[in-house]
C-alpha positions as CSV (number, residue, x, y, z in Angstrom):
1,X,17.4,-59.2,62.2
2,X,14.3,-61.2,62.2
3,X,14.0,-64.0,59.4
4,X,12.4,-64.3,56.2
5,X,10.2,-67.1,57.0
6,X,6.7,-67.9,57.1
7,X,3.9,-69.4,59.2
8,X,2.3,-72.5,57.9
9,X,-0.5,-74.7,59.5
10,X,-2.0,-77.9,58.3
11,X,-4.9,-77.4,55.5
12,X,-8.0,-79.7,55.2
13,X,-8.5,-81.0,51.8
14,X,-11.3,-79.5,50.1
15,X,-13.4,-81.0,47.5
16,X,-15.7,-79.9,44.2
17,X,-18.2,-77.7,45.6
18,X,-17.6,-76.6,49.0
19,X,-17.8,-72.9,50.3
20,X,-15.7,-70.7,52.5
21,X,-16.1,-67.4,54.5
22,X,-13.2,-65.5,55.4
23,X,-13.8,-62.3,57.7
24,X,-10.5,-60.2,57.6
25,X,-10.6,-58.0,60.1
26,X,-8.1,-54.5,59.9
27,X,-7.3,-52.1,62.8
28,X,-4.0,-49.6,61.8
29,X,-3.1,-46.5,63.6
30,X,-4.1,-47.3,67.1
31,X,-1.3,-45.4,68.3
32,X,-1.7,-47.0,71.9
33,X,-5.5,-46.8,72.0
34,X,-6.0,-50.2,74.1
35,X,-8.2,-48.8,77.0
36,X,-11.4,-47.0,76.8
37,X,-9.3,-44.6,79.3
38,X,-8.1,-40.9,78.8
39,X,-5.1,-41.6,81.0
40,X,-4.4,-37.3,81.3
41,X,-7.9,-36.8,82.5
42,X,-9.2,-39.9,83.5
43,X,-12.4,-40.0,81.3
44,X,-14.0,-42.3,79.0
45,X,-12.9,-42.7,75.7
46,X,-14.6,-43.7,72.3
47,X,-13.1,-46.7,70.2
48,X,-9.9,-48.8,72.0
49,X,-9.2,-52.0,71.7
50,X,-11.1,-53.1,74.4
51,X,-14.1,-53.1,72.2
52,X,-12.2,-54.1,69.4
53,X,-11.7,-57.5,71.4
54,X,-15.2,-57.9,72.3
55,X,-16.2,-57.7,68.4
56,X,-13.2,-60.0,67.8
57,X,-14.6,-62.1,70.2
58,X,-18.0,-62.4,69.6
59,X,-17.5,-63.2,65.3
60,X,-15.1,-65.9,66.2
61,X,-17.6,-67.4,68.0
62,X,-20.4,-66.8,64.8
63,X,-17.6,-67.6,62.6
64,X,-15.3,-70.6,63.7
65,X,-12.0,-71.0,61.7
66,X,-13.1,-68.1,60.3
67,X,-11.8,-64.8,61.2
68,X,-7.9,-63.5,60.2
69,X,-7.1,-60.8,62.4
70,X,-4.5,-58.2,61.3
71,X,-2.8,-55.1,62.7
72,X,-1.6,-52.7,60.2
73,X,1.0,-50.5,61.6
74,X,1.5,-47.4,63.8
75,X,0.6,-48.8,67.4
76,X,3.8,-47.9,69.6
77,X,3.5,-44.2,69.9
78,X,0.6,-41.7,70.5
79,X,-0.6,-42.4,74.1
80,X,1.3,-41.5,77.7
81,X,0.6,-45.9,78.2
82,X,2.9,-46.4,75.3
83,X,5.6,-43.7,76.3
84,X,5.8,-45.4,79.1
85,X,6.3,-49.1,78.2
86,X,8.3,-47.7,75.1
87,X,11.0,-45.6,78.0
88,X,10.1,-45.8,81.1
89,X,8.9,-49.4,82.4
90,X,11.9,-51.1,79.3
91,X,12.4,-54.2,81.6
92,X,8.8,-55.3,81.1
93,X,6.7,-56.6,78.3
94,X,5.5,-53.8,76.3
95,X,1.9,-53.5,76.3
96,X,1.5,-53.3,72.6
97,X,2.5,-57.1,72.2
98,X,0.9,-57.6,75.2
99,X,-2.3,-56.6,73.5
100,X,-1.9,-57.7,70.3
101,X,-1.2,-61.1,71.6
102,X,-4.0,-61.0,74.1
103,X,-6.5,-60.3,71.2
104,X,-4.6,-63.5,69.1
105,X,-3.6,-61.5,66.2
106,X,-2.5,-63.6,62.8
107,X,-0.2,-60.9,62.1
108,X,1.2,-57.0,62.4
109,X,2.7,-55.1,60.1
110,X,5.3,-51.9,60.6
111,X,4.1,-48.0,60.7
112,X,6.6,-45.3,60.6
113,X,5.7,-44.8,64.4
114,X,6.5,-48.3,65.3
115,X,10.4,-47.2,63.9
116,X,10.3,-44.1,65.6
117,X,10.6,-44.9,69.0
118,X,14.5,-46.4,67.6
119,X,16.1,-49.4,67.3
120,X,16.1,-50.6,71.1
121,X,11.7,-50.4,71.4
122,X,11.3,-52.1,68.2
123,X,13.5,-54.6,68.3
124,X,12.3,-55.4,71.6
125,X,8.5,-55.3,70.4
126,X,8.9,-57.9,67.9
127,X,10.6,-60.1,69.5
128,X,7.8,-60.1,71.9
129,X,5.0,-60.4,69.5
130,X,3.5,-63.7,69.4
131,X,2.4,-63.3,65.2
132,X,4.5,-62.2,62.7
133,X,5.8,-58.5,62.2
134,X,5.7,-58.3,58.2
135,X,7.7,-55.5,56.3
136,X,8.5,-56.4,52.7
137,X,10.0,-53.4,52.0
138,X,11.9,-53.1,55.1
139,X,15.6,-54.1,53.8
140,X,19.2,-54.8,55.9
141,X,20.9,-52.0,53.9
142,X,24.0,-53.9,54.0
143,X,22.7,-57.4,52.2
144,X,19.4,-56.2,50.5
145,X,17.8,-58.7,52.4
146,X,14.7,-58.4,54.1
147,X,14.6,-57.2,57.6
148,X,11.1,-58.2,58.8
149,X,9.3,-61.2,57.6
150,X,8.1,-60.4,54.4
151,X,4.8,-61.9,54.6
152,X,2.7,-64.7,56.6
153,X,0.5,-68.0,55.5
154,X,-2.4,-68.5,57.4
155,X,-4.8,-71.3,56.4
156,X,-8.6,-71.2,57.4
157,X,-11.7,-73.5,56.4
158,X,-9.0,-75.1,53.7
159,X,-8.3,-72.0,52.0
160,X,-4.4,-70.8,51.7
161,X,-4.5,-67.0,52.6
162,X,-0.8,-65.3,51.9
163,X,-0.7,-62.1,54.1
164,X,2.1,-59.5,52.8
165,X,3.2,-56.2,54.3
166,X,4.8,-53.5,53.8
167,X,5.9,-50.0,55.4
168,X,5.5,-46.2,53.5
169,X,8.8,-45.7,52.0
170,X,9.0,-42.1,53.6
171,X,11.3,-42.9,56.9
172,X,13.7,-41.2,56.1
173,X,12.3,-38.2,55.3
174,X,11.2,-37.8,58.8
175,X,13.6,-39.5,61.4
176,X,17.0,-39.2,62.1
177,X,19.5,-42.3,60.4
178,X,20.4,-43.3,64.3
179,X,16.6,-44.7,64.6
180,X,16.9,-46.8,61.2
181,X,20.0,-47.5,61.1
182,X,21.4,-51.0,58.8
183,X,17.9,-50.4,57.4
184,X,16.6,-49.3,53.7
185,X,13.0,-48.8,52.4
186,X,12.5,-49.6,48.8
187,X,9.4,-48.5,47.2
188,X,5.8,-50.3,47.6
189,X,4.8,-50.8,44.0
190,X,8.1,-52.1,42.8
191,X,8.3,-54.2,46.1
192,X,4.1,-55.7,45.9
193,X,5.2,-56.7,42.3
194,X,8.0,-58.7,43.0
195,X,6.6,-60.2,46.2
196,X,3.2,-60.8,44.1
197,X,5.3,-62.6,41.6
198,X,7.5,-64.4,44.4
199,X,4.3,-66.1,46.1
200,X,2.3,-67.6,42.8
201,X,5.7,-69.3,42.0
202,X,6.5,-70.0,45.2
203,X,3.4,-70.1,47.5
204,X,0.5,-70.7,45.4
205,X,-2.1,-68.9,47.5
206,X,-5.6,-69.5,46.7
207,X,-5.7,-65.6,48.5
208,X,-3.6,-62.5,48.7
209,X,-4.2,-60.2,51.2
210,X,-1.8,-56.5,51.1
211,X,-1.3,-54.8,54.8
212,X,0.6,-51.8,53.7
213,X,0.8,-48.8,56.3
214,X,0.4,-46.4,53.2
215,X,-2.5,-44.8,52.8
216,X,-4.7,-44.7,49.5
217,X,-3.5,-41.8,47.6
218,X,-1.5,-38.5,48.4
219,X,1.1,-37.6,50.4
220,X,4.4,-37.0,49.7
221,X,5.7,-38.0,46.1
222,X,9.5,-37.8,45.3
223,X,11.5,-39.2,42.4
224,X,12.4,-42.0,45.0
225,X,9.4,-42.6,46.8
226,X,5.7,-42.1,46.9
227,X,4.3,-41.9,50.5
228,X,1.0,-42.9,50.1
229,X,1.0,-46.0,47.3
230,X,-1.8,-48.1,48.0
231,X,-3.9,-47.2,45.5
232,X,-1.6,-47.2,42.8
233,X,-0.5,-50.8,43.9
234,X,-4.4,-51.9,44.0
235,X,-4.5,-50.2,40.2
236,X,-1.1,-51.5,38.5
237,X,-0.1,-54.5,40.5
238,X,-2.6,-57.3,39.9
239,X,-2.9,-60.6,41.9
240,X,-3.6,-58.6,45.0
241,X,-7.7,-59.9,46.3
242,X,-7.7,-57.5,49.3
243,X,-5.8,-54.2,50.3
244,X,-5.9,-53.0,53.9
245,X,-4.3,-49.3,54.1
246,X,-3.5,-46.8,57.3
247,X,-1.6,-44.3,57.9
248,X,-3.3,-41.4,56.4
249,X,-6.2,-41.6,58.9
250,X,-8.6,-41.7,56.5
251,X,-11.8,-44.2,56.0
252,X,-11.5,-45.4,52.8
253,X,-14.4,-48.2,51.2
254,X,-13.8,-48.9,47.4
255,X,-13.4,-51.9,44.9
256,X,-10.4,-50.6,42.8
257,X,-10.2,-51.9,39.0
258,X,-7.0,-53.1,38.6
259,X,-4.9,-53.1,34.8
260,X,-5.5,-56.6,33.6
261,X,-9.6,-55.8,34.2
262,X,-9.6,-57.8,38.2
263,X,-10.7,-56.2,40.6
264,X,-9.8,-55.6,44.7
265,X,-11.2,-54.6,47.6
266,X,-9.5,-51.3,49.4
267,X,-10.0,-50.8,52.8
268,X,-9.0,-48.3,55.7
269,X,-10.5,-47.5,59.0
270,X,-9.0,-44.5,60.3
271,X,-7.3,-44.6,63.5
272,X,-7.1,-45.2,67.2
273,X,-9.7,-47.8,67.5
274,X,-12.6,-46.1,66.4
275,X,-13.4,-48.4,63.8
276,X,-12.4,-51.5,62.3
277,X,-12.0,-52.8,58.7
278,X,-13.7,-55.9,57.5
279,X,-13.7,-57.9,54.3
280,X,-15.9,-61.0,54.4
281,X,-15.1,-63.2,50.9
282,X,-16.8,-65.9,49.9
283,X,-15.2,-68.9,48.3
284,X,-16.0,-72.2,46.6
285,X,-13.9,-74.9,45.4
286,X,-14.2,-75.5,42.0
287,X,-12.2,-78.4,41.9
288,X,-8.9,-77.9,41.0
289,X,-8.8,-74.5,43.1
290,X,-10.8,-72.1,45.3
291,X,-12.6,-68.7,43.3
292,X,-14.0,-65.8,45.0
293,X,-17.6,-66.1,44.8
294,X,-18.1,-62.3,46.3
295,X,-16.0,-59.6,48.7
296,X,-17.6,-56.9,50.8
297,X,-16.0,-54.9,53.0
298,X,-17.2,-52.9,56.0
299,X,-16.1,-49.9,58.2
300,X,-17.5,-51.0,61.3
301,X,-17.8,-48.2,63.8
302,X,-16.6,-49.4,67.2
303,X,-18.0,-46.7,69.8
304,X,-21.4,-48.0,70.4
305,X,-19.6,-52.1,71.1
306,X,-19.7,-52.8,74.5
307,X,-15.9,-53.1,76.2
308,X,-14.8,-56.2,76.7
309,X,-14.4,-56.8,80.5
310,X,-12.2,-59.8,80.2
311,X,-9.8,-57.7,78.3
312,X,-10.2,-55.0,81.1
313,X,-9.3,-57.4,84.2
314,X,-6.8,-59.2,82.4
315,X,-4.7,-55.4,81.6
316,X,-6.1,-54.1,85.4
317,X,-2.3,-54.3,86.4
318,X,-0.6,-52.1,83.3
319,X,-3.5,-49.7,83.5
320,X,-2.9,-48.6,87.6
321,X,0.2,-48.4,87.0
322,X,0.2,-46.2,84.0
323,X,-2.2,-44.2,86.0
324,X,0.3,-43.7,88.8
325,X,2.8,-42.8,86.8
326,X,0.8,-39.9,84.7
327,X,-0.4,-38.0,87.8
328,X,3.3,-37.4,88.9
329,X,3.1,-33.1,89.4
330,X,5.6,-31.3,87.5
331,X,4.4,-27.6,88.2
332,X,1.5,-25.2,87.6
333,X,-0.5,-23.5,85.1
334,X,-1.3,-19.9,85.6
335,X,-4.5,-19.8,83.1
336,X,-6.0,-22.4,80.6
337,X,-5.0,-23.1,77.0
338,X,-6.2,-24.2,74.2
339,X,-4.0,-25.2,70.8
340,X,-6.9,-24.5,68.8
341,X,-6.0,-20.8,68.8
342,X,-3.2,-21.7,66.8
343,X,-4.7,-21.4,63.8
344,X,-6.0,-18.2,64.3
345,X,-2.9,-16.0,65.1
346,X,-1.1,-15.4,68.6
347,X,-1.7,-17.9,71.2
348,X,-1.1,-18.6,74.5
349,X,-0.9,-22.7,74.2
350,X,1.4,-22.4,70.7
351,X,3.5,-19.3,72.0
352,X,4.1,-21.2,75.3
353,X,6.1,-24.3,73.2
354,X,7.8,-21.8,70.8
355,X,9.0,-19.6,74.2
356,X,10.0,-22.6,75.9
357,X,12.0,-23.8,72.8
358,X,13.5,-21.1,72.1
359,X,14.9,-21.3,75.9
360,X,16.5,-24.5,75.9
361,X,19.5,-23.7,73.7
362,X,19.5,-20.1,73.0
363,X,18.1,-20.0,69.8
364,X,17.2,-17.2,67.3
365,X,14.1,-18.2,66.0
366,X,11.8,-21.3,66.7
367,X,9.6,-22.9,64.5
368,X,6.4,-24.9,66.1
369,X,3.3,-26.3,64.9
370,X,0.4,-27.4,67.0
371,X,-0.1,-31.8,67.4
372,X,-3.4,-31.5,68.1
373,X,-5.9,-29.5,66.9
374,X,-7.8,-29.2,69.9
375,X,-6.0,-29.9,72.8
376,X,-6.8,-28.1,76.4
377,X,-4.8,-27.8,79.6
378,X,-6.1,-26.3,82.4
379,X,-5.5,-24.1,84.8
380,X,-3.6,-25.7,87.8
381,X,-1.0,-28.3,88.4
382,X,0.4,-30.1,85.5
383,X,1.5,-33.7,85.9
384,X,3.3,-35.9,83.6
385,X,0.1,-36.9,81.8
386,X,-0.5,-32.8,80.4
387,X,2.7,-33.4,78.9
388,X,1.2,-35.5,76.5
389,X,-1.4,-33.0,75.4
390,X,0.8,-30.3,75.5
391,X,3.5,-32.2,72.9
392,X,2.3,-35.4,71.3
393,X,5.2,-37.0,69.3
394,X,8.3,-38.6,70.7
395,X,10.6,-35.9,68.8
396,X,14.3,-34.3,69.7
397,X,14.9,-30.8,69.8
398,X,16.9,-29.7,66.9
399,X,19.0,-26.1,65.9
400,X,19.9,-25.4,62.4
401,X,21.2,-23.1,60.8
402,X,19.3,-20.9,58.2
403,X,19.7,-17.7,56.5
404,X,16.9,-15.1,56.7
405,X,15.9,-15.9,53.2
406,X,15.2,-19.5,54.4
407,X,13.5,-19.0,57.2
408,X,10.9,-16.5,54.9
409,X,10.4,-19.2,52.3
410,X,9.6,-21.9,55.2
411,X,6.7,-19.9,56.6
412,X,5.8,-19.5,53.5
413,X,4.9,-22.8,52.5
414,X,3.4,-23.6,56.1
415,X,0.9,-20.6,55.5
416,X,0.7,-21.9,52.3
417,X,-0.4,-25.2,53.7
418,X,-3.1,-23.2,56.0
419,X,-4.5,-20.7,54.1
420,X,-6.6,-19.1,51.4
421,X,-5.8,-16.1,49.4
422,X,-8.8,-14.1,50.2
423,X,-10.3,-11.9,46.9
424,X,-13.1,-10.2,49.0
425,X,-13.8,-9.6,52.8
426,X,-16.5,-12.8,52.2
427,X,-14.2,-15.4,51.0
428,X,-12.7,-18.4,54.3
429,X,-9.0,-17.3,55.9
430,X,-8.3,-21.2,56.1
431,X,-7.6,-23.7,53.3
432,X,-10.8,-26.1,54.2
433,X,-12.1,-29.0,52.7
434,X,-16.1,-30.8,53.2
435,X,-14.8,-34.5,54.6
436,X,-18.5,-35.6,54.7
437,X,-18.8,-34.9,58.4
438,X,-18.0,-31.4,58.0
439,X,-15.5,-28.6,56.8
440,X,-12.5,-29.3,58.2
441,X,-8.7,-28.1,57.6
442,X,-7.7,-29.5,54.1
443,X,-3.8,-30.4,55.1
444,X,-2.5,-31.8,58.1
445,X,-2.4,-29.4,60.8
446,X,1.5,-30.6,62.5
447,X,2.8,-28.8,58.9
448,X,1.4,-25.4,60.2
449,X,4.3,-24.1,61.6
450,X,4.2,-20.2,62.6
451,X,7.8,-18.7,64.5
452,X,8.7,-16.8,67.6
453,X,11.8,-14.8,67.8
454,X,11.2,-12.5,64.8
455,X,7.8,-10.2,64.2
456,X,5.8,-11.1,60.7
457,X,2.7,-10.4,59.1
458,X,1.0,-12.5,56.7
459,X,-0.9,-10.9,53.8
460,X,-4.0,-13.1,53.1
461,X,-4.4,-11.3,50.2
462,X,-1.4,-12.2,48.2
463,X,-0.9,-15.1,46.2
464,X,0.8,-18.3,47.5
465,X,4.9,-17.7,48.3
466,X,4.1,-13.7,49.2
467,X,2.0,-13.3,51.5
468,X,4.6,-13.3,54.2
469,X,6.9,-10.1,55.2
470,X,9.4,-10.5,58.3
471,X,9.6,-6.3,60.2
472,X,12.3,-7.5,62.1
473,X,13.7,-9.6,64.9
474,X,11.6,-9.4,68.1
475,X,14.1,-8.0,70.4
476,X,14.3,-5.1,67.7
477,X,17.4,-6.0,65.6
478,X,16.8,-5.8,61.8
479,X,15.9,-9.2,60.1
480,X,18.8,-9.9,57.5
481,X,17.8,-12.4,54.4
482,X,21.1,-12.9,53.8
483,X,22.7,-13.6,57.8
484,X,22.6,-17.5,59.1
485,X,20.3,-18.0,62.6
486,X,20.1,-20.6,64.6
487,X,16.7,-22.1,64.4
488,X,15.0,-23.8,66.6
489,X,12.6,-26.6,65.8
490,X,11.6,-30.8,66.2
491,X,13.2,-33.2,64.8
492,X,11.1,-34.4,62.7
493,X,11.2,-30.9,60.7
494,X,14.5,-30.7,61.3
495,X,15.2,-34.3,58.9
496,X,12.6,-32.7,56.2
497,X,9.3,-34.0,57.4
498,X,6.5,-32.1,55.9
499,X,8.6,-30.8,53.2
500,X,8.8,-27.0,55.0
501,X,12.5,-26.9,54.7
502,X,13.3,-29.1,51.2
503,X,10.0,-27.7,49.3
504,X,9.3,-24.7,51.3
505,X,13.4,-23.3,52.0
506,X,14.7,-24.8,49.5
507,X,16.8,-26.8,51.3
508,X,18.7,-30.0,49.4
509,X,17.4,-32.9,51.7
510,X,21.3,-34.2,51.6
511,X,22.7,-30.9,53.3
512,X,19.7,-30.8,56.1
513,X,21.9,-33.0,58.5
514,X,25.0,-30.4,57.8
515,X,22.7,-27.8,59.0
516,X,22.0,-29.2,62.4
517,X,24.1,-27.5,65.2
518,X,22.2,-29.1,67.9
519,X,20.5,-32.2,68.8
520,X,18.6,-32.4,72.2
521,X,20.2,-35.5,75.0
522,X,16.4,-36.3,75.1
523,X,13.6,-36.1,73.7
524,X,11.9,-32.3,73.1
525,X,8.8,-33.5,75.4
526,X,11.5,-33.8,78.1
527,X,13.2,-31.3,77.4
528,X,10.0,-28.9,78.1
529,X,9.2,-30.7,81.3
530,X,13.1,-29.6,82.9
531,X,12.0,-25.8,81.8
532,X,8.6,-25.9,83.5
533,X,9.7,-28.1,86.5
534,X,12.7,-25.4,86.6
535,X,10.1,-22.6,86.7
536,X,7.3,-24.1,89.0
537,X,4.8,-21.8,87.7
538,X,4.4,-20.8,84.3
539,X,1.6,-18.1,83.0
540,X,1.5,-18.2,79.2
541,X,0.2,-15.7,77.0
542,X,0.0,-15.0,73.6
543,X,2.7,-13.0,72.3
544,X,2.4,-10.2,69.6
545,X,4.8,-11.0,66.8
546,X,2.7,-12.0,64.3
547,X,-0.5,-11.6,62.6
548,X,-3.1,-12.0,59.4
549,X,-3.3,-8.5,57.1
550,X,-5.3,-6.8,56.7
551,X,-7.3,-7.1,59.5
552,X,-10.6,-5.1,58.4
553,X,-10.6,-8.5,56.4
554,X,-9.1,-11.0,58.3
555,X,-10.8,-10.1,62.0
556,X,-14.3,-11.0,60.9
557,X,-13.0,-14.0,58.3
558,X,-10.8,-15.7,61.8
559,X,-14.2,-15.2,63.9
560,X,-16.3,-17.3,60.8
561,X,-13.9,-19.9,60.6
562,X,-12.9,-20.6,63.7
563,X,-16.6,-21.3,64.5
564,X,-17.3,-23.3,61.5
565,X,-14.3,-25.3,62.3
566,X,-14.6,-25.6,66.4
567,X,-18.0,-23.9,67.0
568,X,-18.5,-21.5,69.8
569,X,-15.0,-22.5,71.9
């Protein structure tokens, strides 16, 4: 258990009239972005932390004393370089505090995907982090205590900064108990009010500064829990100068009004290095304390900074090896795919993970959803690295049990999720939304599960909830609403994430773990490496067992889309 303590330095006095400016700088969501490197096929990359570094760099420079640097969650899991310090290379540094120590950070806070990778990587992780890991809200279930470091001082040009982070409440909603176990995560607002409270008594910060991996608004709202809280926290909870935000991938730029008339700045920069979050506040001493003069914050785009060589040689060793490792050959592909046909019915690169799920265990049906949206692996030898492409996440494999009526109700709200109920032949198939770059899918695509095992049609036409009709099972057996299958799926369905079974099936979120009949001895990415290496060769191809009705609609409305959404691929 780390300790609830927090870092303070020695502060210069200040007197009547002097000035400060503070640059706090935000990335979140790098989810192992640290090279300017596609380690699967070897090519440059937008964004990293490379260039991050040289900005970092080059304003501490401009900006002596200046500059509070702060990491806001989800860096452990998204790239083939973390799976392999998070797994594989265990008796070495991982590269995540590597980085963030390289780079001199004032302070991290926890993202669901930092908890993901269990118990063993994260423990390890902090404890080799130079700066504080902050989670207010993370609590030892057995004293109510908290878990992480609540929050961190940091003192620049005289001025007491109080840095306080917190975690989305949603954990367990989407991982198994065995990866949080001893812990409990209480909600943000509740939590930012008391911890608010805590520091004026206790602190007396002349700044407050919220790093909470929750994005602004949305998400997943419970009776327990609201996923996304930060801008209810910048609107209710006052005290707060600066908010930084991830997790939802979103840039966000906006000075919130809070209750009591204040105001704060809200910031978010999206993810994987591509940009960074800045808030430069002025300050002057007034006397008896220091008052923000002015705040502006910035989304500074990072793909046009140059890379920071330094950082480049100083990682040369992790990065060769990584590369090694990633090129290891595991078999062949027959033909290329592509997850983007996912959306648009049958495809070769979605039926290919459903066919090799249902495999491992024997299952009835298996429910999949693509974790890219525009993923491609090509035809030839697939190495370790394609893995990564062809399944993302660190998940298990899962098998539960589901009536027929269940398994209905669950596509249901996926195609929900997707789709538009179309009212004439001119109307869009997909649910899309304008995100000021484009039209784009308006929910997140890793909730768009479609099944293999059974043969369906979904009628575009209907309304939300019956739109889809099950024929039968796809070796011919009748579908029964009313028998029990064993379903195949990933964990993080499996323990409720995305709602599709509670919501969608119906599903109490108590009784999910009563349904579970089978839990993979590794993780599912693994598990789909044994079938393929066991194979050789594999030549997917898109099955026939499902489809979009009625077609003399649907045909022409897939072809519009799909070239709004991914042009002429």
């Amino acid at each position: 258990m780390f300790a609830a303590s927090v870092c303070v330095a020695a502060m210069a006095t200040p007197v009547k009239g002097d000035k400060a400016q503070l640059h706090f700088l935000e990335t979140t969501d790098v989810h192992g972005s640290f090279f300017p490197i596609d380690f699967i096929s070897g090519k440059a990359i937008d964004g990293s932390m490379a260039r991050v570094s040289a900005y970092v760099k080059d304003l501490r420079k401009a900006a002596p004393d200046g500059v509070v640097l702060l990491d806001n969650g989800d860096i452990l899991q998204g790239r083939p370089l973390s799976y392999y310090y998070n797994y594989v290379a265990t008796d070495k540094e991982n590269v995540a505090a590597s980085v963030i120590n390289y780079m001199q950070y004032d302070a991290q806070s926890f993202g669901n995907h930092d908890v993901e990778p269990g118990h063993a990587v994260y423990d390890k992780w902090t404890s080799e982090v130079a700066c504080p890991s902050l989670g207010a809200n993370i609590l030892d279930s057995r004293t109510g205590l908290p878990y992480a470091m609540p929050y961190t001082i940091v003192n620049r040009q005289g001025v007491k900064v109080a840095v306080l982070g917190m975690l989305t409440p949603a954990i367990p909603n989407w991982l198994a108990e065995p990866i949080w176990s001893g812990l409990r995560f209480a909600p943000i607002v509740e939590s930012a009010r008391y911890w608010v409270d805590f520091l004026k008594r206790n602190e007396h910060p002349d700044l407050i500064v919220g790093l909470f991996h929750s994005g602004y608004e949305g998400g997943i709202v419970t009776d327990d829990y609201r996923e996304n809280a930060s801008a209810q926290v910048a609107r209710e909870v006052s005290g707060f100068d600066v908010i930084f935000c991830g997790h939802d991938h979103r840039v966000h730029n906006s000075m919130d009004k809070v209750a009591d008339g204040s105001e704060v700045l809200v910031l978010n920069p999206a993810n994987n290095a591509m940009a960074l979050a800045q808030a430069t506040v002025d300050l002057e001493f007034d006397g008896t304390s220091w008052k923000v003069t002015d705040r502006k914050g910035t989304i500074v785009d990072m793909k046009s900074t140059p890379i920071d060589e330094e950082f480049m040689a100083h990682f040369a060793p992790q990065i060769d090896e990584v590369n090694q490792w990633v090129k290891r050959p595991i078999g062949t592909l027959a033909t290329t795919i592509n997850s983007a046909d996912c959306f648009f019915g049958n495809s070769a690169f979605g039926d290919m993970i459903l066919d090799l799920t249902l495999r491992v265990q024997d299952a009835d049906i298996a429910f999949g959803a693509p974790l890219q949206a525009d993923a491609t692996l090509k035809k030839g030898v697939i190495t370790v690295g394609n893995m990564f492409d062809l399944y993302r996440f660190e998940n298990d494999l899962y098998i539960l049990n589901l009536t027929g009526e269940e398994v209905r109700k669950h596509l249901e709200m996926s195609y929900g999720l997707w789709i538009s109920t179309m009212k004439n032949p001119s109307d869009h198939i997909m649910r899309l939304v304008d995100t000021g770059k484009g039209l784009w899918f308006e929910k997140p695509t890793y909730n768009f599960d479609s099944a293999a095992g059974i043969d369906y049609e979904v009628d575009v036409t209907k309304p939300e909830g019956e739109r889809v009709k099950i024929l039968r099972m796809s070796n011919g057996e009748p579908f029964d609403e009313a028998k029990v299958y064993r379903v195949a799926m990933n964990s993080y369905r499996g323990n409720g994430g995305g709602e599709l079974l509670t919501r969608g099936a119906g599903i109490p979120k108590a009784e999910l773990q009563k349904r579970i009949v089978y839990r993979s001895p590794t993780q599912m990415r693994t598990e789909l490496m044994k079938v393929i290496e066991k194979a050789g060769t594999i030549n997917p191809k898109a099955g026939h067992n499902w489809k979009f009705v009625p077609e003399k609609w649907t045909k022409p409305a897939l072809a519009r889309d799909r070239k709004l959404l991914f042009g002429k691929k």
